[in-house]
N, C-alpha and C positions, 0 to 999 in steps of 0.2 A: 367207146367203151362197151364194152361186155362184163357178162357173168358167167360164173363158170362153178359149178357145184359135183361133188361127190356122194352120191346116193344112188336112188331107187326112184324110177316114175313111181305115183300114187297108183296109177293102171296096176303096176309088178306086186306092188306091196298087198293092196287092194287082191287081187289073184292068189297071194299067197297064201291069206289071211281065211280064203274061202270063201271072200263077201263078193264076188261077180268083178266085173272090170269096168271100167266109165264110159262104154259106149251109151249106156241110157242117159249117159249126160249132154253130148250134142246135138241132139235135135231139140232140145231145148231153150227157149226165151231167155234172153238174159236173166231176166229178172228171178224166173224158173230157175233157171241153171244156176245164179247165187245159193239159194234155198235149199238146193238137192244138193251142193256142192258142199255146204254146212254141215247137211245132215251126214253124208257121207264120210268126212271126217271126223267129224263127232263119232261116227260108230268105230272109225277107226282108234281115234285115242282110249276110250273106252275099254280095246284090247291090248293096245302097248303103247309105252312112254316113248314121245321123243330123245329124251336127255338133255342133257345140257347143249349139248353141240349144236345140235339137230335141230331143222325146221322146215318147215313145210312152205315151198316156193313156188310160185308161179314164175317161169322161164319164157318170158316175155318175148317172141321172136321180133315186135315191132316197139319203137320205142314214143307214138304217136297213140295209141288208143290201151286200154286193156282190155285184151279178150280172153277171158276163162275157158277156152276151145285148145290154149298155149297148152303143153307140157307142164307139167305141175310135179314136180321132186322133190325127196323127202332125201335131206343130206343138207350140205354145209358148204360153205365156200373154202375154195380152196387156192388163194392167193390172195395177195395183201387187197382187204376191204373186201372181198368178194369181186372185183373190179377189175376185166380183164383187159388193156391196151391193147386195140386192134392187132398190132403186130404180131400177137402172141396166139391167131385163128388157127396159125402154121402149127403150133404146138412145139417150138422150137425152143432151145433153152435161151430165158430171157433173165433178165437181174429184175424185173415186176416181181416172178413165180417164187416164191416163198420156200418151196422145196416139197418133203415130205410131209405129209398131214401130220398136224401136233398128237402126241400122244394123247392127250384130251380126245380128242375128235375121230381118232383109231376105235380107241375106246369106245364111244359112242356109238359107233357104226357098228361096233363087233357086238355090243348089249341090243342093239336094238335087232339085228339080223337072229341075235338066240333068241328074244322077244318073238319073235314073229313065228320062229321056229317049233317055242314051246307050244303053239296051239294045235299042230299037229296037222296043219291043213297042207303046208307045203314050205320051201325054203325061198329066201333070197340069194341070188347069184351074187355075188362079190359086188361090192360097190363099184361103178362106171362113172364116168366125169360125161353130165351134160351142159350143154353152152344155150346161152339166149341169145337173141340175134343180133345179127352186126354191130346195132349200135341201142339195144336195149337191155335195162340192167334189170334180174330180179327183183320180185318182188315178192314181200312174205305174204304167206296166203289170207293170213288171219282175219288180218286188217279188212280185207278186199271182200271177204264174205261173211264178214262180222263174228266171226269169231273169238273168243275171249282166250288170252292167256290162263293156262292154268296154273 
């Protein structure tokens, strides 16, 4: 199994936003890189809402350790569970893929892309489907860097 989400890396969002891109975050200590990784999206939320849909993932490329160095995406799954059956790497039409995003989750994507917009620093490119690796599944960021729901 895999994952497979519809959004924006944090790097794109983060760049749009005006606030720098996450390279100051890899050379970082784990423990380091928790910390800075918090504080970063904390200043993110600060300027725009998720929404309902929306959530902020770490795309796991292995499914044996967590490394916070992974792809970290701000979007939604976009097949039943988030959960994508290896077959489906091909992108091929399968009876798993759910179809078209729910109009819920359109939505979401479309408020949060004019959210980002209204600050005036720069836009987000249409939403892109990214994957976690072979056989690891997403995971929400929140948890992992202590994060609080808001």
């Amino acid at each position: 199994m895999a994952s497979m989400m519809l959004g924006w890396t944090l790097d794109d969002v983060m760049t749009a936003l005006g606030l720098g891109d996450m390279k100051h975050l890899h050379h970082l200590r784990p423990k380091a890189q928790k910390v800075e990784l918090a504080k970063t999206v904390d200043s993110l939320l600060d300027r725009v809402a998720l929404g309902e849909d929306l959530q902020i993932w770490l795309m796991s490329q292995q499914d044996s350790y967590i490394e916070l160095r992974d792809p970290i995406v701000i979007g939604a799954p976009i097949v039943f569970g988030g959960k994508v059956p290896e077959v489906l790497w091909y992108l091929a039409p399968n009876e798993h893929v759910e179809g078209m995003p729910s109009p819920s989750m359109l939505a979401s994507l479309h408020a949060f892309m004019l959210s980002v917009a209204s600050h005036g620093e720069g836009a987000l490119p249409a939403p892109t489907v990214h994957l976690s690796g072979w056989h690891a599944e997403a995971e929400p960021l929140a948890g992992l860097v202590g994060l609080h729901d808001g």
